[in-house]
LOSE-462297 format. One record per atom (N, C-alpha, C): residue number from 1; z, x, y; atom name. Coordinates in nm, 2 decimals. Layout:
N
<pos=NUM z=Z x=X y=Y site=CA>
...
This chain:
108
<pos=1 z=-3.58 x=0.74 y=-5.29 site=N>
<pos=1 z=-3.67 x=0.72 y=-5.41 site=CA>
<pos=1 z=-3.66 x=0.58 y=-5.46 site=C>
<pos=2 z=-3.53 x=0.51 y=-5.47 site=N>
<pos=2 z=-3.53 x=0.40 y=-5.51 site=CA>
<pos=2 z=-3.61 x=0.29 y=-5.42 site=C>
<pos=3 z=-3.57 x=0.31 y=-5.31 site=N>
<pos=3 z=-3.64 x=0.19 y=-5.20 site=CA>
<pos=3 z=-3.86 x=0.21 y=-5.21 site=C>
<pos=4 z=-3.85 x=0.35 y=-5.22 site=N>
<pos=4 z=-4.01 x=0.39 y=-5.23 site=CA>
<pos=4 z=-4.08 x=0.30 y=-5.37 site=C>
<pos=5 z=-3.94 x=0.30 y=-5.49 site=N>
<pos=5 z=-3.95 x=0.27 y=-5.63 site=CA>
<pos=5 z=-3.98 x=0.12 y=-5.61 site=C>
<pos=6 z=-3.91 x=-0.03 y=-5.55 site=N>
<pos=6 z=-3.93 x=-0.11 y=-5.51 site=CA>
<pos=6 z=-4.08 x=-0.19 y=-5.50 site=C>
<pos=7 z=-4.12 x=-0.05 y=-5.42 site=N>
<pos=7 z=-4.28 x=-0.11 y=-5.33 site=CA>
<pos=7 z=-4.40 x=-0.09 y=-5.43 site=C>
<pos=8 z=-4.32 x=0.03 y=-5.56 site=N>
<pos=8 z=-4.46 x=0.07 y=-5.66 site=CA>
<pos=8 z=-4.45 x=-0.06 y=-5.80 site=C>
<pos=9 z=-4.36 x=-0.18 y=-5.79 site=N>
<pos=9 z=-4.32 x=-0.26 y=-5.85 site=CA>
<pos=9 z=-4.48 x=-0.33 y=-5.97 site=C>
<pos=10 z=-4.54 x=-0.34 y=-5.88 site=N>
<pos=10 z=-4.71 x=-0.38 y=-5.91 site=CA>
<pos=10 z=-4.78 x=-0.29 y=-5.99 site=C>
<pos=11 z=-4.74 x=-0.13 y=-5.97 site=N>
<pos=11 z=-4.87 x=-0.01 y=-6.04 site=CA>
<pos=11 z=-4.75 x=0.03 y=-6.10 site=C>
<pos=12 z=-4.80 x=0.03 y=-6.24 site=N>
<pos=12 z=-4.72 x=0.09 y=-6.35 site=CA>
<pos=12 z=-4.71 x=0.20 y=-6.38 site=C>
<pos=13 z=-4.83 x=0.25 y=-6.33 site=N>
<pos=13 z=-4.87 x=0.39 y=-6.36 site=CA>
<pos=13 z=-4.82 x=0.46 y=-6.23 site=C>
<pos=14 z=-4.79 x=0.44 y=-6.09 site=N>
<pos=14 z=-4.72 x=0.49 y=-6.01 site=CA>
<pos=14 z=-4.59 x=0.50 y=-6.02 site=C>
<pos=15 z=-4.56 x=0.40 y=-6.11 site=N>
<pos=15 z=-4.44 x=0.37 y=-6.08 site=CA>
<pos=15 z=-4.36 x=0.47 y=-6.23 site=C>
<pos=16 z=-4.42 x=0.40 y=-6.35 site=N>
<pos=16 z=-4.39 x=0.55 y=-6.41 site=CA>
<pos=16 z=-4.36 x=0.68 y=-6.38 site=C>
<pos=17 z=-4.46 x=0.74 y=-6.32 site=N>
<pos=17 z=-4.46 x=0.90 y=-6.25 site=CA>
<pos=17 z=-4.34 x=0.93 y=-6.16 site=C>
<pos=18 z=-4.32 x=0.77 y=-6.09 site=N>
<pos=18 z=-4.23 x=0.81 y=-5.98 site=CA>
<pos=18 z=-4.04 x=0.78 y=-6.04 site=C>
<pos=19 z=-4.09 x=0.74 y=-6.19 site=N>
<pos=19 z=-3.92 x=0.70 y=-6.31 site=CA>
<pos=19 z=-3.92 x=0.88 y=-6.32 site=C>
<pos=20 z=-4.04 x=0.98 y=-6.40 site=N>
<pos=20 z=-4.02 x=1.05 y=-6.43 site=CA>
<pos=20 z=-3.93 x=1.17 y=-6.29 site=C>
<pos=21 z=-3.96 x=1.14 y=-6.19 site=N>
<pos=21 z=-3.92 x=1.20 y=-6.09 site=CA>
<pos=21 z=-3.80 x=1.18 y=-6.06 site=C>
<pos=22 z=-3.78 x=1.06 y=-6.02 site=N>
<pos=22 z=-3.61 x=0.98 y=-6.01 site=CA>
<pos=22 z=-3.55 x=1.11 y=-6.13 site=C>
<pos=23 z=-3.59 x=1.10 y=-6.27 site=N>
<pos=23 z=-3.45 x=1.14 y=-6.30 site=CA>
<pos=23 z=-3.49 x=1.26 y=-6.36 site=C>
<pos=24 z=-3.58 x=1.34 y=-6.28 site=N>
<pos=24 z=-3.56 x=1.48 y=-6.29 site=CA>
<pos=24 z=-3.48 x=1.55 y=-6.19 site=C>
<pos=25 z=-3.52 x=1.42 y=-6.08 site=N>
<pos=25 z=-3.40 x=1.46 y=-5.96 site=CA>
<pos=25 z=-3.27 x=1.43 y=-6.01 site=C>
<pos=26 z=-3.17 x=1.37 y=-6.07 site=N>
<pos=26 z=-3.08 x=1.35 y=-6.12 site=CA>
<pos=26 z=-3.03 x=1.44 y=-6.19 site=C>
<pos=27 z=-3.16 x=1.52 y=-6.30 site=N>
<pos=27 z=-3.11 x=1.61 y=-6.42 site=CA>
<pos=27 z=-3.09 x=1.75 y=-6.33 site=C>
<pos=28 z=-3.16 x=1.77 y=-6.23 site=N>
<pos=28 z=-3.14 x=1.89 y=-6.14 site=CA>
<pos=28 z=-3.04 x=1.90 y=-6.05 site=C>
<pos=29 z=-2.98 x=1.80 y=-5.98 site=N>
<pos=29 z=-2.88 x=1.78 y=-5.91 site=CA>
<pos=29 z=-2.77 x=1.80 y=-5.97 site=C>
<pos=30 z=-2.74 x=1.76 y=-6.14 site=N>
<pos=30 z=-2.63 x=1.81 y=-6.19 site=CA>
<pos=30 z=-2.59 x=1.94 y=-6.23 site=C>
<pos=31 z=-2.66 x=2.03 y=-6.22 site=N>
<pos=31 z=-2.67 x=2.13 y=-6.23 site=CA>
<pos=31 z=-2.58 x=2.24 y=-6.33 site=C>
<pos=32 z=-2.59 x=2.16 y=-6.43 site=N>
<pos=32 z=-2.60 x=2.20 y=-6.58 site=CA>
<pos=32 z=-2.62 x=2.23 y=-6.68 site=C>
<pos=33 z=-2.66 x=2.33 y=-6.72 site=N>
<pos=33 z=-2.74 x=2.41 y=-6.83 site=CA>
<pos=33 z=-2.71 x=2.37 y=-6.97 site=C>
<pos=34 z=-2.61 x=2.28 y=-6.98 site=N>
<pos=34 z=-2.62 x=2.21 y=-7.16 site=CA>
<pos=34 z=-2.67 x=2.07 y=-7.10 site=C>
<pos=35 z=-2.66 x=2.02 y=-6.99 site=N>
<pos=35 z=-2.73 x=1.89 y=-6.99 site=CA>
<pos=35 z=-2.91 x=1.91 y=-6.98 site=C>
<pos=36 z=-2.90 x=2.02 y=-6.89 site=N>
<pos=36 z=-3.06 x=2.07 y=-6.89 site=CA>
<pos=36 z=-3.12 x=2.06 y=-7.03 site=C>
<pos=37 z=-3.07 x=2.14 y=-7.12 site=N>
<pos=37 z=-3.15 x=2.19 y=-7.23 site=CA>
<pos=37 z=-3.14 x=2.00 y=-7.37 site=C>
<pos=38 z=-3.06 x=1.94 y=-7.31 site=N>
<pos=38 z=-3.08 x=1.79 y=-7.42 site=CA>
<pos=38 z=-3.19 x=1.74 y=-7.34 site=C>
<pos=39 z=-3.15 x=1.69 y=-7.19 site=N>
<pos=39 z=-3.25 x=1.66 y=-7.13 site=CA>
<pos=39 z=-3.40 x=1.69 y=-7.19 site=C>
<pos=40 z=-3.42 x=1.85 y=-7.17 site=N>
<pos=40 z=-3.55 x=1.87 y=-7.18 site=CA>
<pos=40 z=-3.62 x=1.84 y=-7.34 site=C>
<pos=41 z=-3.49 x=1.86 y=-7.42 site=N>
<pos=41 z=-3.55 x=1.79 y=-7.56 site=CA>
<pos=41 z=-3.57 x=1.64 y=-7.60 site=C>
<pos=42 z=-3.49 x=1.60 y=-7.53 site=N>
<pos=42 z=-3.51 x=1.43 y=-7.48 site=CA>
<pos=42 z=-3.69 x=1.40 y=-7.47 site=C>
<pos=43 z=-3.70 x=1.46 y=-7.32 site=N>
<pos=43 z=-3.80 x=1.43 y=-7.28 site=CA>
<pos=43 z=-3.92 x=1.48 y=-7.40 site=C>
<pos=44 z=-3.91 x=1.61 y=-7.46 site=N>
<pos=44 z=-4.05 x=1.64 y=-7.53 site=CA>
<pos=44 z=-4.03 x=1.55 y=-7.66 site=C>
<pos=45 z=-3.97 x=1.46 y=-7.63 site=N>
<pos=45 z=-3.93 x=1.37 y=-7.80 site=CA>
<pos=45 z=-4.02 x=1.22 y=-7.70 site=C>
<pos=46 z=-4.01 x=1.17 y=-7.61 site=N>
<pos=46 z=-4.00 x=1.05 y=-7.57 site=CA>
<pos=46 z=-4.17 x=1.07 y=-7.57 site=C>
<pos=47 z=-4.24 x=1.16 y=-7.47 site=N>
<pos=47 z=-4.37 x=1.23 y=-7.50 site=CA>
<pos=47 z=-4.47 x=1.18 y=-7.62 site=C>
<pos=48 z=-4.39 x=1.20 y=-7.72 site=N>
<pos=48 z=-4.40 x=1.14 y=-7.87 site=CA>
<pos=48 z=-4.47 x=1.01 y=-7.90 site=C>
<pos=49 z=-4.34 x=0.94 y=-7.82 site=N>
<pos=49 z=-4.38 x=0.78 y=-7.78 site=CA>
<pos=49 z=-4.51 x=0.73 y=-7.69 site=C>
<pos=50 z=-4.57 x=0.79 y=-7.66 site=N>
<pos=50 z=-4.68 x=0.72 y=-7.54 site=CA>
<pos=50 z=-4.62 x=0.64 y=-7.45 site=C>
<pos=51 z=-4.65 x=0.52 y=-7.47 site=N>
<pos=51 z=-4.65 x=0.40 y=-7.39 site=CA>
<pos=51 z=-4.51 x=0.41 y=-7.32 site=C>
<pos=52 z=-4.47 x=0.36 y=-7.21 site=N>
<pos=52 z=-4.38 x=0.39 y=-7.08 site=CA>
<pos=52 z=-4.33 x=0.20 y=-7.11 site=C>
<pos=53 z=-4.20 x=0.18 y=-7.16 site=N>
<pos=53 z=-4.14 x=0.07 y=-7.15 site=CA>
<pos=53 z=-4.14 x=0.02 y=-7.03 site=C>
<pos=54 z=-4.18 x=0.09 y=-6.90 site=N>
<pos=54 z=-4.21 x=-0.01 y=-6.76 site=CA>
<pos=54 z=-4.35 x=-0.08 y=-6.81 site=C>
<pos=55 z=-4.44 x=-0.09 y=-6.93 site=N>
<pos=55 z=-4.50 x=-0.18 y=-6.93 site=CA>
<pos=55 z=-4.50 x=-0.30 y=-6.92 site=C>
<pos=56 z=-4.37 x=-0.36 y=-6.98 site=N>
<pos=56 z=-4.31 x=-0.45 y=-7.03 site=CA>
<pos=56 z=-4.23 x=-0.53 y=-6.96 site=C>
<pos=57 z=-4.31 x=-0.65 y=-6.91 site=N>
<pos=57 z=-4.23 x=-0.75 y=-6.79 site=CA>
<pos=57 z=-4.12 x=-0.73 y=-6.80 site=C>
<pos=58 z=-4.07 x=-0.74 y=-6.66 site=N>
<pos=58 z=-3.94 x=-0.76 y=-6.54 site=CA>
<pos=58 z=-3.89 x=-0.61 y=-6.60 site=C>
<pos=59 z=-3.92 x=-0.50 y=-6.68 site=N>
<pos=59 z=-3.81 x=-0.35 y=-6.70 site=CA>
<pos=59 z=-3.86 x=-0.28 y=-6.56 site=C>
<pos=60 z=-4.01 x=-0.28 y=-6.51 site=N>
<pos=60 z=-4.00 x=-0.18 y=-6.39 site=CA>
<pos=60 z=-3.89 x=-0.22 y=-6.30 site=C>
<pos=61 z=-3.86 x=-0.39 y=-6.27 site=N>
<pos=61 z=-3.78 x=-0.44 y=-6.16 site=CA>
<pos=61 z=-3.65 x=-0.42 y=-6.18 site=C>
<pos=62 z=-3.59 x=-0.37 y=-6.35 site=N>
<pos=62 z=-3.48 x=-0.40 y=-6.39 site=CA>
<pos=62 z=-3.45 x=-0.24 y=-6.37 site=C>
<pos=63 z=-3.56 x=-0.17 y=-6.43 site=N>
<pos=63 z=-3.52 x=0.01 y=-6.41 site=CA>
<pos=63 z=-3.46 x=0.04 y=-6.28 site=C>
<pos=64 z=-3.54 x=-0.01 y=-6.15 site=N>
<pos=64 z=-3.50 x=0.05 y=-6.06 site=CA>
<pos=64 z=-3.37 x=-0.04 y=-5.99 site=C>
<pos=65 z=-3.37 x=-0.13 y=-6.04 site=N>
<pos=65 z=-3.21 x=-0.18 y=-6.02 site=CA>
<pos=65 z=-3.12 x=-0.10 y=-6.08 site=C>
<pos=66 z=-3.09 x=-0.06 y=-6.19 site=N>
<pos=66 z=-2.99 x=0.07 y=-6.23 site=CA>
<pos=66 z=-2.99 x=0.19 y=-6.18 site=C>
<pos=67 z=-3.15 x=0.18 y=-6.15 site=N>
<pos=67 z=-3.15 x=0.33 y=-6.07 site=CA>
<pos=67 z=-3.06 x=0.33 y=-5.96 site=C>
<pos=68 z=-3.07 x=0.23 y=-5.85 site=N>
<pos=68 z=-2.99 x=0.22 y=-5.77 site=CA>
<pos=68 z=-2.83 x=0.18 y=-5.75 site=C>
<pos=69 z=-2.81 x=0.13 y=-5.89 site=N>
<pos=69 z=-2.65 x=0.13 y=-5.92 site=CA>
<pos=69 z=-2.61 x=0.25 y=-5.94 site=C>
<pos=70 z=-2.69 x=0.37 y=-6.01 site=N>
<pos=70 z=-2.65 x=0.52 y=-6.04 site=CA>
<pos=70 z=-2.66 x=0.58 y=-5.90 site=C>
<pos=71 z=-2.71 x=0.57 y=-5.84 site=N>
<pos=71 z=-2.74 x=0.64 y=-5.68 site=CA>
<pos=71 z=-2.61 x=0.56 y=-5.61 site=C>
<pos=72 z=-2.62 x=0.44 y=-5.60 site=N>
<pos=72 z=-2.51 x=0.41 y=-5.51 site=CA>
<pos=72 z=-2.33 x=0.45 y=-5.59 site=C>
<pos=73 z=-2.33 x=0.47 y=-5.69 site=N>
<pos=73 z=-2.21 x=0.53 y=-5.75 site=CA>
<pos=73 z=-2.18 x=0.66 y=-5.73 site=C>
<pos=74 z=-2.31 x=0.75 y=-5.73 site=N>
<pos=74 z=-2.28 x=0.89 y=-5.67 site=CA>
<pos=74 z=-2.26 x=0.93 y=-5.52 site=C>
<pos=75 z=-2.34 x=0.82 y=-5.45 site=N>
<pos=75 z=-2.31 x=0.84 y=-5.36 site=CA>
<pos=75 z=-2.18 x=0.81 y=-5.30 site=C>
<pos=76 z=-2.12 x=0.73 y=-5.35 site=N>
<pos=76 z=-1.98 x=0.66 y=-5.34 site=CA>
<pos=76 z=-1.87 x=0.76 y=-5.40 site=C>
<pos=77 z=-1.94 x=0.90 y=-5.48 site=N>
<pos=77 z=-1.87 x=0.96 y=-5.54 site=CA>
<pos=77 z=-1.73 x=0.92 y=-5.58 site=C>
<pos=78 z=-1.80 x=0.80 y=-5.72 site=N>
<pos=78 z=-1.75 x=0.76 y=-5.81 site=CA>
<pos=78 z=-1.81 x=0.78 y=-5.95 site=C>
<pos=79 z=-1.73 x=0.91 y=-6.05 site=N>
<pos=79 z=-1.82 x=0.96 y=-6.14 site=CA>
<pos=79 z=-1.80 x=0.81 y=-6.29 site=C>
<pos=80 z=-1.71 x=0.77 y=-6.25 site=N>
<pos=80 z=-1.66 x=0.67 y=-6.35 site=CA>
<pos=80 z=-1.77 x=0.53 y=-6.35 site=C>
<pos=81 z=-1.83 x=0.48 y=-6.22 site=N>
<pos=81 z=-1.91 x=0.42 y=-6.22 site=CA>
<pos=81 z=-2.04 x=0.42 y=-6.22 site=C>
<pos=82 z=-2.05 x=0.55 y=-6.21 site=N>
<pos=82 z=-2.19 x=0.67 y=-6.23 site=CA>
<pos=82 z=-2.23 x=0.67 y=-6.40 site=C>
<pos=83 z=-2.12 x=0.72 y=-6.44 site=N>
<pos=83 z=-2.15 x=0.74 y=-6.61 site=CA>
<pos=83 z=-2.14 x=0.57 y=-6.67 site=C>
<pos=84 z=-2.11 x=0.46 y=-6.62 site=N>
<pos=84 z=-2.12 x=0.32 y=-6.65 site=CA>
<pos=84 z=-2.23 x=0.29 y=-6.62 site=C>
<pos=85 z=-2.32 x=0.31 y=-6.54 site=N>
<pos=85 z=-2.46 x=0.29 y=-6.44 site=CA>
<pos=85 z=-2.55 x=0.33 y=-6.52 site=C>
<pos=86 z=-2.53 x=0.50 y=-6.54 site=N>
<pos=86 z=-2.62 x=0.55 y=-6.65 site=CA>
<pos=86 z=-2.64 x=0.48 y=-6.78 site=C>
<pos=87 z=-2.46 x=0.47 y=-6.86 site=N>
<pos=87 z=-2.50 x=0.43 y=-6.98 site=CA>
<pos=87 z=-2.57 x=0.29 y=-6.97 site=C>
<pos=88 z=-2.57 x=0.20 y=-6.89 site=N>
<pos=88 z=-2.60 x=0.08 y=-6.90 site=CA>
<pos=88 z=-2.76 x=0.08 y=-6.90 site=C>
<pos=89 z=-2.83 x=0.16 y=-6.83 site=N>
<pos=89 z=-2.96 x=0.20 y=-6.82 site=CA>
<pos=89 z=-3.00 x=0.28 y=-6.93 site=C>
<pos=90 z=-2.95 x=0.35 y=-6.98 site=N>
<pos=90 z=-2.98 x=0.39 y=-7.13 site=CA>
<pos=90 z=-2.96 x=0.29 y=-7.22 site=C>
<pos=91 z=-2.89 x=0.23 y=-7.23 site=N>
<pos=91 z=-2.89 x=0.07 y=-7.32 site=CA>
<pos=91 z=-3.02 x=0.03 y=-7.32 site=C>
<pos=92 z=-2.99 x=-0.01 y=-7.21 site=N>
<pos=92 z=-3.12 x=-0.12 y=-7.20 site=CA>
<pos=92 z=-3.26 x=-0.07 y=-7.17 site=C>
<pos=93 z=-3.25 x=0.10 y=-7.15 site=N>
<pos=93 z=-3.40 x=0.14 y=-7.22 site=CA>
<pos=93 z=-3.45 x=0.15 y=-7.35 site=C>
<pos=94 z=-3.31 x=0.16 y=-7.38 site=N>
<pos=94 z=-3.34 x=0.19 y=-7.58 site=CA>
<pos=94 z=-3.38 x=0.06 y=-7.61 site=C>
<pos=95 z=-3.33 x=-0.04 y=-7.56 site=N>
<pos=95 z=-3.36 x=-0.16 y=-7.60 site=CA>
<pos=95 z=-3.51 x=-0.21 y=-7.56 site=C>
<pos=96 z=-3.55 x=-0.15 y=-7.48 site=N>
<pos=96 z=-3.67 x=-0.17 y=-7.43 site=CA>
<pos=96 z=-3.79 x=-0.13 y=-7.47 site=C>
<pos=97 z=-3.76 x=-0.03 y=-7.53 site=N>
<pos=97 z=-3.83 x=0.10 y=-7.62 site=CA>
<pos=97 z=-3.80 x=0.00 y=-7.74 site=C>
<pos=98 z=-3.72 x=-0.04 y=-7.81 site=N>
<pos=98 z=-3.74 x=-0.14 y=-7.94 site=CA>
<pos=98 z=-3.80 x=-0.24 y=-7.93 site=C>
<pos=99 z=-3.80 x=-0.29 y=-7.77 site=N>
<pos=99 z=-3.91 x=-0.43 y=-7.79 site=CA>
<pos=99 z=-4.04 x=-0.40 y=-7.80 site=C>
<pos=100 z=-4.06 x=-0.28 y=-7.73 site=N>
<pos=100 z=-4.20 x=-0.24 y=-7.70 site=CA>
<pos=100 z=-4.28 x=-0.17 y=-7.86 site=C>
<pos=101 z=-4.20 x=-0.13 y=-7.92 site=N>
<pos=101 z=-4.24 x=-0.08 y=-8.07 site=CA>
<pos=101 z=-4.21 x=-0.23 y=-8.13 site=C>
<pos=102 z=-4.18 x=-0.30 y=-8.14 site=N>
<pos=102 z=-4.19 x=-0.39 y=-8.22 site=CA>
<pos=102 z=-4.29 x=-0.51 y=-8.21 site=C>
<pos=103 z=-4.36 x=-0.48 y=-8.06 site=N>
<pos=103 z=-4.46 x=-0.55 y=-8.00 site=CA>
<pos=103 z=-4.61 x=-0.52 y=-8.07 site=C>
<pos=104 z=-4.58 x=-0.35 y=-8.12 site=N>
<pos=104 z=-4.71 x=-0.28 y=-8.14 site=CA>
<pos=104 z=-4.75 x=-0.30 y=-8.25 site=C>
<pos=105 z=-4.88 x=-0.36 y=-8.29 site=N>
<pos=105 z=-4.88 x=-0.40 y=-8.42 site=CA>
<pos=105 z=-4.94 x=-0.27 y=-8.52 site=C>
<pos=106 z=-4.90 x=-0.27 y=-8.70 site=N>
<pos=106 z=-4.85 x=-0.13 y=-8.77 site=CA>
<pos=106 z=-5.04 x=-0.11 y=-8.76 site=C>
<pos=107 z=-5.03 x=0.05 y=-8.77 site=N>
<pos=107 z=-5.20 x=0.09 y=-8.76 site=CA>
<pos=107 z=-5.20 x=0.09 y=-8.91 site=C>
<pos=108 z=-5.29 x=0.10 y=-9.01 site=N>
<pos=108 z=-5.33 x=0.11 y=-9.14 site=CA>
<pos=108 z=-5.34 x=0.24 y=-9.16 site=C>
């Protein structure tokens, strides 16, 4: 997914669809029923938001760089570098999500 993620670098809107995938594959693979149920409240909250912070120069190229630090950590089945991977990618989407709302100018 990540190497596929790479090539959609240009279409934002492919490449979006193909973020929402990456880490539903992630949220199903752990296969956890209290991470399920934040997850899915996560998501109906972010929904909220519209606009997809891969709009926002160099985050699609930077998303799927984490992506692939979280994949190459689990694969390495290393949970300690995994949950470092993730939180770092959550950082810097929240942060990304604050540039992008702060970009939007207020409606009246």
């Amino acid at each position: 997914m990540v190497e596929a993620d790479r090539g959609l670098l240009g279409d934002g809107g492919r490449l979006a669809h193909s973020n929402r995938l990456f880490h539903r594959q992630i949220h199903h693979a752990a296969r956890n029923r209290f991470l399920d149920l934040m997850l899915d409240n996560m998501r109906l909250s972010l929904v909220l938001l519209g606009r997809t912070t891969l709009s926002l120069p160099e985050r699609g190229a930077t998303a799927v760089e984490e992506h692939a630090a979280i994949v190459a950590a689990i694969a390495a089945r290393d949970p300690v570098a995994a949950e470092a991977a993730a939180r770092q990618h959550i950082r810097n989407a929240f942060r990304a999500r604050l540039a992008l709302e702060n970009r939007t100018p207020d409606l009246p």
